[in-house]
C-alpha positions, 0 to 999 in steps of 0.5 A: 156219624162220628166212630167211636174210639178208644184211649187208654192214657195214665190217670191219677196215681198209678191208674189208667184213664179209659177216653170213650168217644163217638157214637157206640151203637149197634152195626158201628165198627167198634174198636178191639177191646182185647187190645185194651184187656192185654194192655191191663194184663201187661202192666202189673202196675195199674192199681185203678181205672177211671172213665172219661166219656165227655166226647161220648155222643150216642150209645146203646147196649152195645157199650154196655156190653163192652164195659161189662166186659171190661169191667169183670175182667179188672175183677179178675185181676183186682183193679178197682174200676171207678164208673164217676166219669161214665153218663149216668144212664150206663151207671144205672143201667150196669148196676141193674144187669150186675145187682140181678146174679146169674141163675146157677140152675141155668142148663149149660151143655158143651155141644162136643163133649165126649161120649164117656161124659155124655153117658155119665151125665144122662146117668145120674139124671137117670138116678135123680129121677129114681130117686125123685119118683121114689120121694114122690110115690112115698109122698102119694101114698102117705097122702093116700093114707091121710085120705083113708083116716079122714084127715088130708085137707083137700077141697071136694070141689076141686077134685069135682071140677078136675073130674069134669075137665078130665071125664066129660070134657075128654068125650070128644076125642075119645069118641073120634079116636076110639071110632077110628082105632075101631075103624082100623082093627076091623080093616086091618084084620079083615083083609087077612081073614077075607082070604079064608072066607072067615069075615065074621070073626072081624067081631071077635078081633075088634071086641077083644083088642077093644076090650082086653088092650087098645081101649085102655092103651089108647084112653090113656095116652090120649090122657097123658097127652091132653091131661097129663100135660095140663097137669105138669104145666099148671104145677109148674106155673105155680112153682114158678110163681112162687104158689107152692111155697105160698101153700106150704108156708100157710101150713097146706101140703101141696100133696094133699091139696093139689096132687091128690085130687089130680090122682083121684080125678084121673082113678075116677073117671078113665075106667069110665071112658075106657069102657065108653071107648071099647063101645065106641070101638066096636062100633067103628068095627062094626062100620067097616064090617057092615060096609065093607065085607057084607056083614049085618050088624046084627050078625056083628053084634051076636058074635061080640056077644058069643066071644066076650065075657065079663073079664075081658072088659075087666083085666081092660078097665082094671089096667086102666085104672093104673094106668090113670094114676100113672099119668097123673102121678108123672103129670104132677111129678114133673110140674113139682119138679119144675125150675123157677123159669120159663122154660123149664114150663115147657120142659116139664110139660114134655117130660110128663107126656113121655113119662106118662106114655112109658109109664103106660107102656110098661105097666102095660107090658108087666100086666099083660104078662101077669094075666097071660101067666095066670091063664085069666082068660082060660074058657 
């Protein structure tokens, strides 16, 4: 194995001739390149700088990286850098890394920067996605009223298949999830009213939180975390792969051809499974009950139907209706908004789980108090 080293010696006219020699690969101790970087900024006179690798052995992209370096930093300082004297393999292989530029959208954050700055740039990402959300919610609902007057190109058999991948193929984890929410109220609730001998009314705390919030609550998280995130991640594949501008230059609005149906989809079918969920729901409770605290599931049943009316199911299907175009409004949001690269994939996907489950949590909030304030549930 032969070291590699390094010579700078005069070349033709006022420049410099770098000698390249020995084997430059990984895990070799290589010479200092600074040493030749201040030597070039010491002598003003360089006007050139030449190559000579004829005692050049075996190397790898170690040296690429070396005479990358090199040669931005001649950049810099305006020396022209003539690449004749090196192997043919490093010419091509440094033209390839310099024709592809850098991407400026790459996310680069300094790890100590102060907390003034911090609080600026989580800022104005803030307003950015104001500003982004607002532009999509007007974008939705033009194309919403594009639905209403018989014009918006969207195909009937897309939105049918999204309803199968959302409805049907959504069943079994809302079944185990509703069954244990249920499950779970009961227990919780019972050990508190066991100690007034009131157990029966574990009907009246399950079938209400079933019905009025954790039905709707829960359908719609578990949706932002299976559908939603689905949505972001085919959205920002075909952003990545140029298929929205494909559409938009064949003349289709990617609102109206792929957004629309993903709301539709989502407005459709989680009213249904919320109320499969608040059945389901009951029924853990009624498990518990019937096995834990010697209540006969006829007892459970006739008290659910003595303490329930037709408007609890109501406000809890209603703020499930919003709930869905929520979701899917933060899905396709953040998959539209996706980067052209690979990790901005998997950062939209995240970024549409969260978004859809504080969307939900809020939108939950203002509900909740809308129909407390106005004394929906008075008897």
């Amino acid at each position: 194995m032969i070291a590699p080293s390094l010579l700078l010696a005069p070349g033709p006219g006022q420049g410099v001739t770098l000698t390249l020699a020995g084997e430059w690969r990984l895990n070799c101790d290589i010479p200092d390149m600074e040493l030749i970087l201040d030597h070039l900024d010491r002598t003003a006179e360089v006007t050139a700088l030449h190559f000579a690798t004829h005692e050049l052995t075996q190397w790898d992209s170690l040296l690429l990286t070396s005479l990358n370096k090199l040669i931005r930093h001649c950049e810099t300082r305006n020396i022209p850098v003539h690449c004749d004297g090196l192997p043919e393999g490093v010419r091509g292989l440094l033209s390839l890394a310099r024709s592809v530029p850098e991407r400026q959208d790459t996310q680069r954050h300094r790890p100590y920067a102060g907390w003034l700055e911090t609080l600026g740039r989580h800022t104005l990402t803030r307003v950015q996605d104001f500003n982004g959300l607002a532009d999509f919610i007007g974008e939705t609902c033009i194309a919403f009223g594009r639905v209403l007057m018989g014009k918006a190109r969207m195909r009937m058999s897309d939105l049918w298949a999204l309803i199968q991948e959302c409805g049907p193929n959504a069943l079994p984890i809302i079944s185990l999830i509703a069954i244990l929410v249920g499950m779970i109220l009961a227990f919780v609730g019972a050990v508190q009213l066991k100690l007034f001998g009131a157990q029966i009314f574990i009907a009246d705390l399950v079938g209400l939180g079933m019905a009025r919030e954790m039905g709707a609550m829960m359908t719609a998280i578990l949706m932002a975390g299976r559908t939603g995130a689905a949505y972001a991640a085919e959205l920002g594949s075909m952003t990545v792969n140029d298929e929205i501008d494909a559409l938009k230059t064949s003349g289709f609005s990617p609102m109206e051809f792929l957004v629309l149906p993903r709301i539709l989809a989502l407005l459709f079918t989680v009213p249904f499974l919320t109320l499969y969920a608040d059945v389901l729901g009951m029924l853990g409770g009624a498990l518990v009950a019937a096995g834990l605290f010697d209540i006969s599931f006829n007892e459970y049943l006739t008290q659910i139907s003595n303490r329930l009316r037709l408007i609890d199911f109501q406000v809890g299907i209603g703020k499930s209706a919003v709930f869905g175009i929520l979701v899917a409004v933060a899905g396709c949001m953040r998959g539209l908004q996706c980067q052209r690269n690979a990790t901005s994939v998997g950062l939209a996907t995240t970024s549409a789980v969260v978004t859809g489950i504080v969307f939900v949590v809020i939108s939950d909030a203002m509900m909740t108090l809308i129909v407390t304030t106005l004394n929906v549930f008075k008897r």
